[in-house]
C-alpha positions as CSV (number, residue, x, y, z in Angstrom):
1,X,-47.0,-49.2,-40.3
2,X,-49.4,-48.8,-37.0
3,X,-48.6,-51.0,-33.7
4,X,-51.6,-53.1,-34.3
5,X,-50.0,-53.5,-38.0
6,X,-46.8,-55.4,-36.6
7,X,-46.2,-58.9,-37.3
8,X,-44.9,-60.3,-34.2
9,X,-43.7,-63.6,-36.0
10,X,-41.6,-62.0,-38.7
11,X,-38.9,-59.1,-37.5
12,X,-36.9,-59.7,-40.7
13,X,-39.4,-58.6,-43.0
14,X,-40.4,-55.6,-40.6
15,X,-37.0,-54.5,-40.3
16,X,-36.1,-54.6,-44.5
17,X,-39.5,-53.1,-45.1
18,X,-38.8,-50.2,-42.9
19,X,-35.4,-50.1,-43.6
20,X,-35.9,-49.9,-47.4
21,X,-39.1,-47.2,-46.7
22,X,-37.5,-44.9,-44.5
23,X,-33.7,-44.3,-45.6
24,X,-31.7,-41.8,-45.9
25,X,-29.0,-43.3,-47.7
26,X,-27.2,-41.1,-49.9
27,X,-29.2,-37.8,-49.1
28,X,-27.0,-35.6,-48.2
29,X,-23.6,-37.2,-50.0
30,X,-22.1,-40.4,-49.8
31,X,-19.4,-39.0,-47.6
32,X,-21.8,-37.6,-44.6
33,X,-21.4,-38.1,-40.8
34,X,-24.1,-36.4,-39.3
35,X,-27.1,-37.5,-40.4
36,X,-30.4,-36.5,-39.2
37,X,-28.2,-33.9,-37.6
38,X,-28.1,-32.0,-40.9
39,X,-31.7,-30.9,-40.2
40,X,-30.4,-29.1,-37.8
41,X,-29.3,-25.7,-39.8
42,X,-28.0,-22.1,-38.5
43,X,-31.9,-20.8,-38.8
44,X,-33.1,-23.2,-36.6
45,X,-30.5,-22.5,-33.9
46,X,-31.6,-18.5,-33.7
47,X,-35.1,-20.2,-33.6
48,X,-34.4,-22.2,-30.6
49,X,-32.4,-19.4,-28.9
50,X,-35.5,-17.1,-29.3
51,X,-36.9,-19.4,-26.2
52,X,-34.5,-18.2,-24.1
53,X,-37.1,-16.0,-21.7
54,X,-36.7,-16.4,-17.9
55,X,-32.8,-17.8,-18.2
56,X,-33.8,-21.0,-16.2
57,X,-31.6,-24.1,-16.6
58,X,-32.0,-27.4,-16.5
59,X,-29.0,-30.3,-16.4
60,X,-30.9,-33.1,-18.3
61,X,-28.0,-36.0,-16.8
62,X,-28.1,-38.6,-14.6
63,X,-25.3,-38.6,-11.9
64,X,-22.0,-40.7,-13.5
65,X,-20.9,-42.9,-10.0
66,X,-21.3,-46.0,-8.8
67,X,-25.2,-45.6,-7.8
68,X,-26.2,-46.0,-11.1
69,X,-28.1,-48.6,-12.8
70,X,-25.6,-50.6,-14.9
71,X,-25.0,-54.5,-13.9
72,X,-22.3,-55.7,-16.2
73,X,-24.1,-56.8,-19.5
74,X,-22.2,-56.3,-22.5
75,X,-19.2,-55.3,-19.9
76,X,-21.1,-52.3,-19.6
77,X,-20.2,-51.0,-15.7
78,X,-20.6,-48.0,-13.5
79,X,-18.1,-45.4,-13.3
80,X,-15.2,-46.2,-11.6
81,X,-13.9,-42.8,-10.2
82,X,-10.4,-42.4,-8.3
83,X,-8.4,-39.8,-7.2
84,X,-4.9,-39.1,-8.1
85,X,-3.5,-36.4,-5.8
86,X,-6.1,-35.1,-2.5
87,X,-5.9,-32.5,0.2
88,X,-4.5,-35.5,2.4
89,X,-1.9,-35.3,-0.1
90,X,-1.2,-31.7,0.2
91,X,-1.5,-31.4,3.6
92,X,1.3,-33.8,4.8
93,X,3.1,-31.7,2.7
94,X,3.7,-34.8,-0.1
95,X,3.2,-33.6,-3.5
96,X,6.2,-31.9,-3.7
97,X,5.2,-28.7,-4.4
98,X,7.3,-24.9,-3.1
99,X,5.3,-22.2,-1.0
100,X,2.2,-24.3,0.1
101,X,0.8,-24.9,-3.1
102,X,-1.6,-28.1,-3.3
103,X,-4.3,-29.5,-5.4
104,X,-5.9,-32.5,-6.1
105,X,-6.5,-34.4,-9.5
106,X,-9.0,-37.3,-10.8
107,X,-9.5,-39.9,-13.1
108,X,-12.6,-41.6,-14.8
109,X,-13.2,-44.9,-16.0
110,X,-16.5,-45.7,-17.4
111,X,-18.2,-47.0,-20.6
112,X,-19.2,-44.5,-22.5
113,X,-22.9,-45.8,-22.3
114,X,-23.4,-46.5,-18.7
115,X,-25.5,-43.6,-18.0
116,X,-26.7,-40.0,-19.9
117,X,-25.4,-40.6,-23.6
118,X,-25.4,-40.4,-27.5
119,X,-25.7,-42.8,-29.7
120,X,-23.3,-42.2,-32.1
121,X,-23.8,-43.1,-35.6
122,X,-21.7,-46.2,-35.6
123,X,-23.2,-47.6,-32.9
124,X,-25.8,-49.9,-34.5
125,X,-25.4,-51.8,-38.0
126,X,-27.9,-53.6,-40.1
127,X,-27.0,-57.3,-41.5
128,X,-23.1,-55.6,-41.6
129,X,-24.1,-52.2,-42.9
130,X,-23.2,-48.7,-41.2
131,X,-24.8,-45.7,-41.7
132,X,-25.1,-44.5,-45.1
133,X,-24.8,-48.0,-46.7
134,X,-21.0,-48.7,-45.9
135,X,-19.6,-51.6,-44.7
136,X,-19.7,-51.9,-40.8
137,X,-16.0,-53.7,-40.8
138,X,-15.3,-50.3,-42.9
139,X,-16.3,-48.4,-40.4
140,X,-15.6,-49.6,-36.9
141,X,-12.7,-51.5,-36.2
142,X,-10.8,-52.2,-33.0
143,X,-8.9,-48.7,-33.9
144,X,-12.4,-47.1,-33.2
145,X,-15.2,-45.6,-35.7
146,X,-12.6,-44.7,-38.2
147,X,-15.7,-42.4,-40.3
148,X,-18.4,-41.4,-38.6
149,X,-16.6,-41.1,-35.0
150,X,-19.3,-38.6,-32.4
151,X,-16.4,-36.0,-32.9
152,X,-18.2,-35.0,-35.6
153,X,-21.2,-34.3,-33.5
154,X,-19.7,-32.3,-31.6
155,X,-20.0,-28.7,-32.9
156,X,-23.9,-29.2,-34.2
157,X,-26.3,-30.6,-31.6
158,X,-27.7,-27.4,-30.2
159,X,-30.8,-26.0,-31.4
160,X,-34.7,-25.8,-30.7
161,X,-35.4,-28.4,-28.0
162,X,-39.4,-29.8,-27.8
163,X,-40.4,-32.4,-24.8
164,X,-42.9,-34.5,-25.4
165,X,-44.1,-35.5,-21.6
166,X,-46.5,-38.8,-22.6
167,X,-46.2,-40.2,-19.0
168,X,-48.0,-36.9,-18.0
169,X,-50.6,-36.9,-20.9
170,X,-50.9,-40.6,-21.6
171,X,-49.8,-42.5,-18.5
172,X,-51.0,-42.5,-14.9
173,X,-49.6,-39.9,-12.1
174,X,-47.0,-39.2,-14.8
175,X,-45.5,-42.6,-15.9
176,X,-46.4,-45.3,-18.2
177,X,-46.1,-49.1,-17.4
178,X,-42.9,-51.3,-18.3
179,X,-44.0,-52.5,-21.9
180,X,-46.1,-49.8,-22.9
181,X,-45.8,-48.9,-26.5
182,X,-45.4,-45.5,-27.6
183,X,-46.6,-45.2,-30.8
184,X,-47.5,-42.0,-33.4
185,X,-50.7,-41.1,-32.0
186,X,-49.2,-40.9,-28.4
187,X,-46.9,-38.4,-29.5
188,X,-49.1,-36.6,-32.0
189,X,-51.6,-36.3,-28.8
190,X,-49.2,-35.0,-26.5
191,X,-48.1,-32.3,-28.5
192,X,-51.0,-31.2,-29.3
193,X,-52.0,-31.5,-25.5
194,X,-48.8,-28.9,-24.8
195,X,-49.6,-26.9,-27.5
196,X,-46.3,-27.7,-29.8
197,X,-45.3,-28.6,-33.1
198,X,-42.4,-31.1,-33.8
199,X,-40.3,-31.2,-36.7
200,X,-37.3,-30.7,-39.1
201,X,-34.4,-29.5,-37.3
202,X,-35.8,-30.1,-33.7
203,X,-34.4,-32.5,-30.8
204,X,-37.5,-34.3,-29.4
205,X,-37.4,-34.8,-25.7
206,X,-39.6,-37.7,-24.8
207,X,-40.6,-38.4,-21.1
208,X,-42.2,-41.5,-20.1
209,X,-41.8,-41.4,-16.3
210,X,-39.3,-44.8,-16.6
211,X,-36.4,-42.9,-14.2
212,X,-39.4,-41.4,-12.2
213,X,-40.3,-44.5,-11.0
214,X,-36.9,-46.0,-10.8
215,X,-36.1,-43.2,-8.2
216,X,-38.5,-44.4,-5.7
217,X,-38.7,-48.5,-6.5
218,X,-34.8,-48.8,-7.1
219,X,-32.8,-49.6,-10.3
220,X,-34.3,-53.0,-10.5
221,X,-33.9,-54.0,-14.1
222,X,-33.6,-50.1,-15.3
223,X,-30.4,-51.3,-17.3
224,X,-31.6,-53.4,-20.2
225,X,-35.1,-54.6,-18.5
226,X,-39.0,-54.0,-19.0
227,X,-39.8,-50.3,-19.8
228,X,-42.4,-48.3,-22.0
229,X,-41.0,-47.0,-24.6
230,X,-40.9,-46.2,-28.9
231,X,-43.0,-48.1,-30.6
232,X,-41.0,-50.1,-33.7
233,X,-44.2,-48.4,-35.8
234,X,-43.0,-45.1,-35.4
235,X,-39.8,-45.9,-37.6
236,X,-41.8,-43.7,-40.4
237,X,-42.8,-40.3,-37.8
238,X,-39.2,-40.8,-37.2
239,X,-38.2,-40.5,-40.4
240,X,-41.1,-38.1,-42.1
241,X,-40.9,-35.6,-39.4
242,X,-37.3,-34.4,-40.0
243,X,-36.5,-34.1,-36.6
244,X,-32.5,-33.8,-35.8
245,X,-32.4,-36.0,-32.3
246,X,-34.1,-37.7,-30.4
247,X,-33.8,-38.5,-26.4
248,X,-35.9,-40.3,-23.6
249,X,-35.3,-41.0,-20.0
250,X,-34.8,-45.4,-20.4
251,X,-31.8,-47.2,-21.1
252,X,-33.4,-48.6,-24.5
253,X,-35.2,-45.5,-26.1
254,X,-37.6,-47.9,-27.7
255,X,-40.2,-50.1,-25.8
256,X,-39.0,-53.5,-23.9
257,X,-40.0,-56.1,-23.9
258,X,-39.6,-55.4,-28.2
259,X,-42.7,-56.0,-30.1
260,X,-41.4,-59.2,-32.0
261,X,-40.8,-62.1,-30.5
262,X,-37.3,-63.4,-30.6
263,X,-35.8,-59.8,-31.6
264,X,-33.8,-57.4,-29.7
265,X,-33.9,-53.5,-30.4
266,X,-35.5,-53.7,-33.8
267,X,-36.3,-49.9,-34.0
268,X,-32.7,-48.9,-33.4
269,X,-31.3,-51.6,-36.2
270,X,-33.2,-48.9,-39.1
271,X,-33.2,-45.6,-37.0
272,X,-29.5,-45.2,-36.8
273,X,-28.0,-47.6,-39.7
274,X,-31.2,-46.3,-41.8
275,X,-32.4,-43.0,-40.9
276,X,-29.1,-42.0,-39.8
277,X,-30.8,-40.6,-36.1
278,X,-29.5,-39.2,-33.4
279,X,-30.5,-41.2,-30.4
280,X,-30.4,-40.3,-26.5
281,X,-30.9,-42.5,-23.9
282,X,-30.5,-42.5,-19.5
283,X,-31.8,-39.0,-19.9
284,X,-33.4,-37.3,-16.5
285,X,-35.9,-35.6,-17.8
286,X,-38.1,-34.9,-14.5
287,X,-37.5,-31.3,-13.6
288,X,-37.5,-29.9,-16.9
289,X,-41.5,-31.8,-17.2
290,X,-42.2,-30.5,-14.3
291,X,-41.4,-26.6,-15.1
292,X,-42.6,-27.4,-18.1
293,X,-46.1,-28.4,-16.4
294,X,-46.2,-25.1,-14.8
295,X,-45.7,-22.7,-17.0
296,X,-47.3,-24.5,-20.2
297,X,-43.9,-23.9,-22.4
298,X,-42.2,-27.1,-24.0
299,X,-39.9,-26.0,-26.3
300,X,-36.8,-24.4,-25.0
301,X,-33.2,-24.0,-25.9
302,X,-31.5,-27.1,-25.9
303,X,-27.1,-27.7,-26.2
304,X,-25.9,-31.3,-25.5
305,X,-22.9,-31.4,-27.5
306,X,-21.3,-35.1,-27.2
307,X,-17.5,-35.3,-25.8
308,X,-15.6,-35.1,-29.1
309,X,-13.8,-38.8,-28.2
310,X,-12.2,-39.8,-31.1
311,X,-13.7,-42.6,-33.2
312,X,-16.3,-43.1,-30.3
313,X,-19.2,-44.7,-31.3
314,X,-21.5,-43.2,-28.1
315,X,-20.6,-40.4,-25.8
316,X,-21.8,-39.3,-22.4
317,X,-23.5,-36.2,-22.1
318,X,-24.4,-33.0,-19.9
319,X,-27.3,-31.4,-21.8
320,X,-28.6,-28.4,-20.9
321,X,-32.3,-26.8,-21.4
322,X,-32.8,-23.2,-21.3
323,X,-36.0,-21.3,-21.0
């Protein structure tokens, strides 16, 4: 299916085509929790530490406070952070503690999609199906994702990291405009334009300059608003290419406002139920592009393991390029 292929009356009919086209159900076991992360296989690993050169990092994560972008929708907040015991504390001398010993201790409250993050895989369902064909109310339940919980993630999502920078090869000084739709071609182009290859195994990194321009207009409507982003038409590069993850620097991952009129985030109702995809979103992405720009390398070691929370359906993340 190309953009100018979409239907923008009929979502339904996109979605079961695509969904029906483009699954993975039952490819590697009915029992399986990782997905497209099972592209992601020892051999490809040693490839992506190969890229390891000049031992320059790069944290990939936006800042978890109360700066960030999130307003409240779907009780989804900023972090709340509070401390427990300070140096206050230890210097009046009240934490109780023999021969001058002090220290302080933290605690975190925060949804676990309010900024840098995983989807995990049961995160999104279709018409009350998890990944794999199961029953959502199987699945998730107030008690959590009781089978395919990100703590299965956990140990597997490291490997050969690729960024695909289409606000520097498609857009204008480095961004692309709220509603811009990023389909096949624009990310065929741009890795051709950097001289890579994408596919089976890899986490695609793709930049389209949303955070960028969020850092000098404000937050505005980052969280849930207008922004470039996947086109729903790119459901079958998603799916062909055999790509392990996939991460860009918007709250949505794919574009907004969504190609179909009366529809919200079509594209992630048959990548993750579906496909079974790894999907990253919040992720700052700027000053890996930018070393990236210089030195004409984009593929690099990439680990972002999620936090192994139990039965978690999304986790926040840290990742960490290395070239």
């Amino acid at each position: 299916m190309s953009a100018n292929r979409i239907d923008r009356t009929d979502p339904e009919a996109a979605i079961a085509e695509a969904a029906k086209a483009y699954s993975n159900w039952g490819r590697w076991g009915e029992d399986d929790v990782l997905g497209t992360l099972n592209f992601l296989d020892e051999a490809k690993r040693r490839e992506g530490a190969a890229l390891i050169r000049d031992g320059v990092s790069f944290s990939l994560s936006q800042a978890f406070d109360m700066d960030g972008p999130q307003k409240g929708w779907r009780r989804r907040t900023n972090p709340v952070h509070t401390m427990l015991a300070t140096g206050t504390d230890a210097a009046l001398g009240g934490q109780g503690f023999p021969h001058g010993f002090g220290g302080a201790d933290d605690v975190i409250a925060m949804p676990l999609q309010c900024s840098t993050q995983w989807d995990g895989l049961g995160h999104i369902f279709d018409h009350g199906k998890a990944w794999n064909g199961r029953p959502a109310e199987k699945v998730v339940t107030s008690e959590g994702d009781l089978v395919t919980g990100i703590e299965h993630m956990a140990p597997h999502v490291a490997g050969r990291g690729v960024l695909l920078d289409v606000g520097l090869v498609i857009g204008h000084d480095g961004e692309l405009p709220d509603g811009f739709a990023i389909t096949e071609e624009h990310l065929t182009a741009t890795a051709e334009a950097h001289g890579v290859t994408v596919g089976r195994g890899d986490l695609v990194l793709v930049r389209t300059g949303r955070l960028a321009r969020a850092r000098h207009e404000g937050w505005g409507d980052y969280a849930g608003g207008p922004a470039p982003g996947l086109s729903f038409s790119t459901a079958g590069w998603l799916h062909r290419s055999e790509i392990a993850g996939i991460a860009t620097d918007t709250w949505g991952f794919e574009v907004r406002p969504n190609e179909f009129e009366h529809a919200f985030q079509p594209l992630h109702q048959v990548a993750i139920p579906h496909i079974g995809l790894l999907i990253g979103e919040m992720w700052d992405l700027d000053a890996l592009a930018a070393h990236c720009a210089a030195d004409g390398r984009y593929e690099f070691w990439l680990t972002a393991a999620p936090l192994p929370i139990t039965g978690s359906v999304g986790s926040p993340v840290n990742p960490i390029a290395v070239k």
